[in-house]
N, C-alpha and C positions, 0 to 999 in steps of 0.2 A: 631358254633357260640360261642360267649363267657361271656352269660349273665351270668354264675354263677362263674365265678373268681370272685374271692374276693379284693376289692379296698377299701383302707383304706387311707381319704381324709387326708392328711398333713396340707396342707395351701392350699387356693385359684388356685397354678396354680400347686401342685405336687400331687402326688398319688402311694403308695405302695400298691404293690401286696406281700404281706406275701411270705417269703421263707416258701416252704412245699414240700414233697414229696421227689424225687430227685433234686429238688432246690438246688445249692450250694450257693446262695445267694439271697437278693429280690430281683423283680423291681421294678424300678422309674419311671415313667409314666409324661412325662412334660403335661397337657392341663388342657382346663376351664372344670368346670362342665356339662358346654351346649355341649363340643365334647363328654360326654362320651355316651349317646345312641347310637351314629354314631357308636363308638369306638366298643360296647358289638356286632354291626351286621357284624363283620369279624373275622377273625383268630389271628386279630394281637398282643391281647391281651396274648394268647397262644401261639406266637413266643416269646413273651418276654420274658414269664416263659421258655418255652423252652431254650431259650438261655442261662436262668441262669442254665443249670444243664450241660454246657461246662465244663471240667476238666482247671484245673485254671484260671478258671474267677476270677477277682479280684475286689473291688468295686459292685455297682449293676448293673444289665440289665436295662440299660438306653433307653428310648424313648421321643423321642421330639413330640411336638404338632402334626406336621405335619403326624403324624405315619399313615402306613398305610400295607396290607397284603402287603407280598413278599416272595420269595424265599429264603426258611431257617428263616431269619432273619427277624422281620422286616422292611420297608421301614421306616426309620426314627430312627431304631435302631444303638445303640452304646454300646461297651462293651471291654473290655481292657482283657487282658492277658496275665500271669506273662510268661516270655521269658523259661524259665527252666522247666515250671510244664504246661503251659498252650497252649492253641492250635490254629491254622489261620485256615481259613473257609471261601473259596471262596463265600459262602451261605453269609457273613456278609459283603461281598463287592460289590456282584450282577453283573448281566452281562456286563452294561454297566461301565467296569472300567473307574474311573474318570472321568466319567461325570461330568462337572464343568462350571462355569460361571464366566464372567470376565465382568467387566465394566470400559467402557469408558469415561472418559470426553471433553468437547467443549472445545474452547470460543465462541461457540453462544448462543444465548438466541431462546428461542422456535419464537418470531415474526419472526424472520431473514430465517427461512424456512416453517413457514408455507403455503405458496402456492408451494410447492415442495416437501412434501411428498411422495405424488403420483411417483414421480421423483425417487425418492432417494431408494425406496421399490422396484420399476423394475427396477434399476442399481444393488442394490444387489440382487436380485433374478438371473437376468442375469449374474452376474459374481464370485458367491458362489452356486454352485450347490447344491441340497438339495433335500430330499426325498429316499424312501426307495433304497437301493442297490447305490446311487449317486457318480459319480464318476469324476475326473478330466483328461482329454483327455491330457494336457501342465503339468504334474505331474506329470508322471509315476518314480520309483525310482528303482532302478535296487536290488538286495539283500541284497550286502555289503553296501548300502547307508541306507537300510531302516532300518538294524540292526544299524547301527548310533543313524537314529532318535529313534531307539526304547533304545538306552546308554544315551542320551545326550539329548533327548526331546526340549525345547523350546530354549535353548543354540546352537542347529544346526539349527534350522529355522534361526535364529539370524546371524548366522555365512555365512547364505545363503542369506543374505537378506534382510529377510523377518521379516523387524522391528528393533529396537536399542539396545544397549545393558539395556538403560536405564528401558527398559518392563523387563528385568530380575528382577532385584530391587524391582519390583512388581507382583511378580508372589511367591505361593506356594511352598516352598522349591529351590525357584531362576528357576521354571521352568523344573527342572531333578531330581526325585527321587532315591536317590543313592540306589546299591547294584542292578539294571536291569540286567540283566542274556538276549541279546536277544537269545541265544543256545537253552533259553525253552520254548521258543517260537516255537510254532508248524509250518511245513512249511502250513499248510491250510490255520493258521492266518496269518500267510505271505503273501499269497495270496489274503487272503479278503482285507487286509490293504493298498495293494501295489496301489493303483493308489484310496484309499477313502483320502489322507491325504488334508487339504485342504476342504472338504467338510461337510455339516449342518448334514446330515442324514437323520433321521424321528421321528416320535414317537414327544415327548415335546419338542426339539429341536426347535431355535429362534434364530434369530438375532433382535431384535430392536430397533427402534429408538423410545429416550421419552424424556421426561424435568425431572426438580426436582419441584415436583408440592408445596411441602410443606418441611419445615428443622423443627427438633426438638432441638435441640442442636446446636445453630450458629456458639461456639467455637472449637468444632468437625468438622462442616462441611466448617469452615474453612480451618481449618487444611487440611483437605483432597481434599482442593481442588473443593469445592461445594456451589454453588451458588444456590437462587431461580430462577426460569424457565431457567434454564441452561440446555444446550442441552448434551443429553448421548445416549451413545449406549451400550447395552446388546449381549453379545455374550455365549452360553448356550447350547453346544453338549459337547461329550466325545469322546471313543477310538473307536469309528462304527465298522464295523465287526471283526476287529481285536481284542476288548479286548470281543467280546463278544465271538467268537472261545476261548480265553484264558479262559475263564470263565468254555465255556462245556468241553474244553479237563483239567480241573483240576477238574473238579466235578466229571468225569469219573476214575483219577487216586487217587483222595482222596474218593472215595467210597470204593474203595480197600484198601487205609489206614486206615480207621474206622475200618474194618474188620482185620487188621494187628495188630494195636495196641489195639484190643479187647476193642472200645469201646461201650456203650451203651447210643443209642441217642433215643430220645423219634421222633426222624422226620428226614428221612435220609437226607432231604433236607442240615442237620447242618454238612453233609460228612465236615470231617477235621483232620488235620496229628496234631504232636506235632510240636511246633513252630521249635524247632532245629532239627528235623527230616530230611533229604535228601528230603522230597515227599512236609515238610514244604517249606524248604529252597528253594525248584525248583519253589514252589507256586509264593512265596512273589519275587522270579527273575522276573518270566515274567510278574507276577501284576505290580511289578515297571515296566516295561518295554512298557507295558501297557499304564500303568498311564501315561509316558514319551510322547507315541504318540500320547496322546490327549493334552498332555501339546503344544507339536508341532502344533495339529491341529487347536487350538483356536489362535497360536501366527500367523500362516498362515491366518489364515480370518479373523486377524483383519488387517494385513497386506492390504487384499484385501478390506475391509472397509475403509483404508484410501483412497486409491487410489478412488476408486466410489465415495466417499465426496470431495475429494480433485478437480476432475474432473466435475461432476454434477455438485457442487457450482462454479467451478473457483475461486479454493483458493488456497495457498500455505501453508506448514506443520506448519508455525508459524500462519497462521491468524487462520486456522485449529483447529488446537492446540488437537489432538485428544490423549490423553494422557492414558495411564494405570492407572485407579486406585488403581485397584488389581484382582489377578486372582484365585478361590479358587476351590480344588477337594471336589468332593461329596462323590464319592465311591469309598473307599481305606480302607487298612488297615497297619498301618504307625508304626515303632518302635518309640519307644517317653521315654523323661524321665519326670516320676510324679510325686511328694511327695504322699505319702500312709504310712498314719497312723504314720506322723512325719520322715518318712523314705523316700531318692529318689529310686524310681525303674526304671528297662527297661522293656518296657510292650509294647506288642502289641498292638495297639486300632483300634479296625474297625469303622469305620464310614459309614453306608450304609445311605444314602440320609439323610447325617448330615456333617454340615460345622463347619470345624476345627475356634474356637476362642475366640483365646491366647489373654492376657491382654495387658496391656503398660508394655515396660521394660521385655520381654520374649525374651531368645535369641534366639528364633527361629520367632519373628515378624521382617520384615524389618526395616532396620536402621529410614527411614523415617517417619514410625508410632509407632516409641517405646514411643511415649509421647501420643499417642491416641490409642494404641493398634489394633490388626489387625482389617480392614477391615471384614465387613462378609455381604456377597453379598444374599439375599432372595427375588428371583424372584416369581412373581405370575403370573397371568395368562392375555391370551392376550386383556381383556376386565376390565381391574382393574389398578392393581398398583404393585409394587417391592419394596424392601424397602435397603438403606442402613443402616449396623448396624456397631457397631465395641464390640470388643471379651472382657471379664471381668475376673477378678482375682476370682470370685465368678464361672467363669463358670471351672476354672484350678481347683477350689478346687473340686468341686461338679461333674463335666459330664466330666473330662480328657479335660478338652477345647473343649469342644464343644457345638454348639447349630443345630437348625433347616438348614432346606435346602429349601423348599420353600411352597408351601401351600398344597400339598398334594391332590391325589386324592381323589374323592369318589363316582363315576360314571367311571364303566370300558368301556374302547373302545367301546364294543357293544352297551353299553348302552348311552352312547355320542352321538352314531350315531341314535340311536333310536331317539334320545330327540332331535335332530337337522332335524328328518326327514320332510318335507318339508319346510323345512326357508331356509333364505339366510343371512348366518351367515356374509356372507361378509358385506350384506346392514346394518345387525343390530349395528354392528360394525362401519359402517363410517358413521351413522346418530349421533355417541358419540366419532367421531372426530378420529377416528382411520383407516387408511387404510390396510387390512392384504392379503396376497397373500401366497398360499400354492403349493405343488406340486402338488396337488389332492385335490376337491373338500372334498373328504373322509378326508384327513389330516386336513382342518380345522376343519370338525365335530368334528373329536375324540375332537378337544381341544377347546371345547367350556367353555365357561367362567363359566358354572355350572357345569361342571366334575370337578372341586377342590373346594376345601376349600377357604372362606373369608382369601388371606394371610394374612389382618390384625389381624382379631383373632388368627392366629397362630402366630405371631409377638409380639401380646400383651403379649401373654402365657413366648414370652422366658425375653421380657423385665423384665415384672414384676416380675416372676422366677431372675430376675437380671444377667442372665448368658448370654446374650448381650444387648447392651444399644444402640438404636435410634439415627438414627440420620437424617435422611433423606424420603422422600416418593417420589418415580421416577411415573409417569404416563406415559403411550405408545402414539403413535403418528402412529407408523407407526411398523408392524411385518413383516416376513418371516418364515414363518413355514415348517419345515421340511418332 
């Protein structure tokens, strides 16, 4: 537990943990005062400090509201790293590489289908397979095709297909992470990946369908493309057994690098090479590559969303109008350039269950949003609400451009399913106007609306921290859970 680290309140929504011990720098702890009890009954506060005694870390060990325990690092953890002195750590990007969310927009308004919910939740269940091991039968990709998708990510669904080039435009880095290596890519992960592409998964994974219940910013959510009770769709898996094989077969080869370049980690969990290392360099290949197949994967189901809306309702692509807002990664860790301490550097930055976001006028935000700055997409859970946000010049100076990712656990699996034992999560759920259908009774347990966190208190946390700014509140209508 972590009742006796020491927090030393800033302001209202920040908190430093003193640099001490082996610390090479402090952490910064983003949330309200009311998370922190929650906060002192896990490890996570312990991952932070941990992380800050990485060899070139740069800036502090950053956590967002949503934080929560994980592997190595923690969930909700972000932390940068000088390219020459400092080091990558499969630990600060987590298994599920690029686990990421995209949202969709209408031209409907929520009246126009509500008596077709129902409808629109088993067309997508029926034709985006979902749940644990789930695979597609009309998919299968032969070797040299999947090493593609794993070079060129959401740029070869596109080339295939499967969506316009205009979804590029709006996508994370255009949808392909440069520098994928698929050669280190293991042939196992090859295998697990080869016929999941296209498919939801399991675990928090969603498709759903909601409105825009409420706008905070009309001139924003102009901009972007956002109406009140305008109808949207969330789409929210990653790289399925492929980036998660990427994940054990680099934990295994970078345990041996901690032992190689004689480091000393307080929790081997944080196993990690030097960034320009050979064992780095092999990491951050097939992370991007990774990262690339789930860029594919979300551009393929949205694909497959259009068509089940375009078909159910009997409409056509303009009346449709199911457009990309933006598409953003969770778990990555991205070379990037900062200013640091009046200087530009190239730094590594991990983001483990934290969403990159850049201001207006960032040359790495799309041409579209350089006057509203990126999109940042904070999903909650399937009995509440989502929120759209866009990225601040205050979050580039402070978190490397970053904020939250979405409300965060606080009940594990077991304990979900504990809490859910004899309900019917389904009925509590469409008595408050929401239809949800899972693969298993068990999958909607786990993800019951009281295993996370209020996302709007962790929403509130990054606004008023000022390091993304509101613009929108999405409500569900209809889920698919993985």
């Amino acid at each position: 537990m972590a009742k006796d680290i020491k927090l030393r309140q800033i302001d209202n929504y920040r908190w430093e943990i003193p640099q001490e011990g082996k610390m090479r720098t402090r952490g910064l702890v983003f949330c309200s005062a009311a998370m922190i009890p929650a906060l002192r009954q896990d490890q996570s506060l312990q991952q932070v400090m941990n992380v800050a005694t990485l060899p070139g870390i740069v800036g502090a060990s950053l956590a967002m509201p949503d934080i929560h325990w994980g592997y190595g690092f923690p969930i909700g953890g972000v932390a940068a790293f000088d390219l020459n002195e400092g080091v990558v750590s499969p630990g600060g990007v987590g298994y599920d590489i690029n686990c990421g969310v995209r949202l969709l927009r209408t031209n409907l308004s929520r009246p126009e289908i509500l008596g077709r919910i129902q409808e629109l939740v088993d067309g997508l269940f029926t034709n985006i397979p979902s749940g644990v091991g789930s695979r597609r039968r009309d998919l299968k990709l032969t070797t040299p095709t999947l090493r593609e998708v794993l070079r060129y990510g959401a740029v070869w669904a596109v080339k295939q297909g499967f969506g316009a080039a205009d979804d590029l435009l709006h996508i994370e880095a255009g949808g392909q992470i440069p520098g994928a290596d698929p050669e280190a890519v293991s042939d196992q992960a090859l295998d697990r990946g080869r016929d999941q592409l296209g498919t939801l998964g399991s675990g928090n994974h969603f498709i759903e369908i909601g409105f825009v219940a409420e706008i905070f910013d009309a001139d924003l959510a102009q901009a972007l493309g956002i109406s009140l009770d305008q109808v949207t769709v969330i789409v929210h898996t990653g790289s399925r057994g492929l980036g998660h094989q990427v994940c054990d077969d680099f934990i295994s080869k970078l345990l041996r690098a901690t032992a190689k370049y004689g480091f000393d980690l307080p929790d081997r969990q944080l196993c990690c090479a030097p960034v320009q290392s050979p064992e780095g360099q092999e990491y951050l290949g097939a992370m991007a590559a990774a990262a690339n197949f789930a860029f594919a994967n979300r551009q393929i189901i949205t694909h497959w969303v259009r068509e089940t809306l375009q078909e159910i309702l009997r409409l056509g692509p303009k009346h449709l109008g199911l457009q990309l807002v933006y598409d953003v990664a969770h778990n990555i860790a991205k070379i990037e350039t900062h200013e640091v301490n009046g200087r530009k550097r190239r730094l590594c930055v991990h983001r483990k269950g934290a969403t990159r976001a850049f201001p207006p006028h960032h040359p790495e935000v799309p041409a579209a949003y350089q006057e509203t700055g990126q999109p940042v997409l904070i999903p909650g859970d399937m009995g509440r609400y989502s929120y759209l946000l866009v990225g601040t010049q205050k979050a580039l100076e402070e978190t490397f451009g970053s904020t939250c990712h979405g409300a965060g656990r606080i009940l594990s699996r077991h304990q979900a399913l504990k809490a859910a034992k004899g309900r019917s999560i389904e009925k509590e759920l469409a008595s408050q106007g929401i239809v949800v259908r899972g693969a298993g009774r068990g999958t909607v347990a786990e993800e019951i609306p009281e295993a996370y966190k209020d996302v709007e208190q962790v929403v509130e946390v990054v606004h008023g921290a000022g390091i993304s700014r509101k613009v929108a509140r999405l409500q569900p209508l209809g889920v698919i859970k993985g």
